[in-house]
C-alpha positions as CSV (number, residue, x, y, z in Angstrom):
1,X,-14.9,4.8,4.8
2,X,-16.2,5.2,1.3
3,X,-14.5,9.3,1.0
4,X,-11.2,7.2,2.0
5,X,-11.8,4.0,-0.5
6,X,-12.7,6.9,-3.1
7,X,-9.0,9.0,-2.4
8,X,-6.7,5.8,-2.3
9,X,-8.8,5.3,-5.7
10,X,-7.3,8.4,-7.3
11,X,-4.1,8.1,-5.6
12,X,-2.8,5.1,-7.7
13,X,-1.8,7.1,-10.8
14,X,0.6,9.1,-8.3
15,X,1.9,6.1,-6.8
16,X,1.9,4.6,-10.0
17,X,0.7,1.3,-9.1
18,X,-2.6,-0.8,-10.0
19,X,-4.2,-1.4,-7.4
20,X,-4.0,0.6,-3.7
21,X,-5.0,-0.8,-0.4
22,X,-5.9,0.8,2.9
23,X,-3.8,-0.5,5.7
24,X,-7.1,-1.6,7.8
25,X,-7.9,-3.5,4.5
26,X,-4.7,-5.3,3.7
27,X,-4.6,-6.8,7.7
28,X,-8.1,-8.3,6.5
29,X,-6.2,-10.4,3.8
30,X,-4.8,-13.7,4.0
31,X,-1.3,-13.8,5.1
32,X,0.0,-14.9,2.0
33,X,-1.4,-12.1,-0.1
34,X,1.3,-10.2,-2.2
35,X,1.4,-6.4,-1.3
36,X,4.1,-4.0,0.1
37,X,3.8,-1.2,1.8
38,X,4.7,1.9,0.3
39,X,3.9,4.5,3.4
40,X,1.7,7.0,4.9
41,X,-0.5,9.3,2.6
42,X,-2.3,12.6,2.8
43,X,-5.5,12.6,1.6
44,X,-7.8,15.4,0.8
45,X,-10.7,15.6,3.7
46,X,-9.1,13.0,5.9
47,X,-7.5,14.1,8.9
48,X,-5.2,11.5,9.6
49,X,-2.4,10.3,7.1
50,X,-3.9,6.7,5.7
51,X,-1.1,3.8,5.2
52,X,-1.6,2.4,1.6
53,X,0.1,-1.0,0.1
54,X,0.0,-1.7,-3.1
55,X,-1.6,-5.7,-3.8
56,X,0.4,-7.3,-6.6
57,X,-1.4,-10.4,-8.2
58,X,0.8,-12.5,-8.8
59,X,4.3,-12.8,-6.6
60,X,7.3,-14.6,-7.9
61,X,10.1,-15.3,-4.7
62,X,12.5,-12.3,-6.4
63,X,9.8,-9.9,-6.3
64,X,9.3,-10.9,-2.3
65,X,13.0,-10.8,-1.8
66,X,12.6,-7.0,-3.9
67,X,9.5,-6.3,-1.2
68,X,11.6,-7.3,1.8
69,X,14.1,-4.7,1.1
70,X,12.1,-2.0,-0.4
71,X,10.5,-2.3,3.4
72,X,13.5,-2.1,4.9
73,X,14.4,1.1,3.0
74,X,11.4,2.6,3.8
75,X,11.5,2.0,7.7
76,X,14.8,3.7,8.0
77,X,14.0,6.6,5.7
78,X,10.3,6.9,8.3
C-alpha cells in the first residue's frame, strides 16, 4: 500500500492535478466528496494498472455537470 500511495504521489505532476486518489481510497469517502475519475494508470513496481481520481476541494454545480461528461467521455474512449 505505501509503494502505491508513494507512485500516485509522483504521478500528479503528469496528471497535472493536486491531489490524486487511489480508487480503493476514493470508495472510502463520503458520497458527496468532489472527485472525478481520470482512468487506469501504470505504475512503476505494481503489477496491476491502479484507477486514480483526482479530489477537488471545493465543487461548484458547473464543475459537476463538467465531471459528468468528462466521465462519459472517458467510458467510451475505455
Amino acid at each position: 500500500a505505501v509503494n502505491v500511495a508513494s507512485r500516485i504521489q509522483g504521478a500528479t505532476k503528469a496528471f497535472g492535478v493536486p491531489i490524486l486518489l487511489a480508487g480503493a481510497t476514493r470508495a472510502r469517502l463520503p458520497g458527496g466528496a468532489a472527485a472525478r475519475r481520470l482512468g487506469l494508470a501504470s505504475m512503476v513496481g505494481v503489477r496491476e494498472a491502479v484507477e486514480v481520481h483526482e479530489l477537488v476541494r471545493s465543487a461548484s454545480p458547473e464543475w459537476a455537470r463538467l465531471r459528468a461528461e468528462y466521465e462519459a467521455a472517458l467510458a467510451l474512449f475505455e
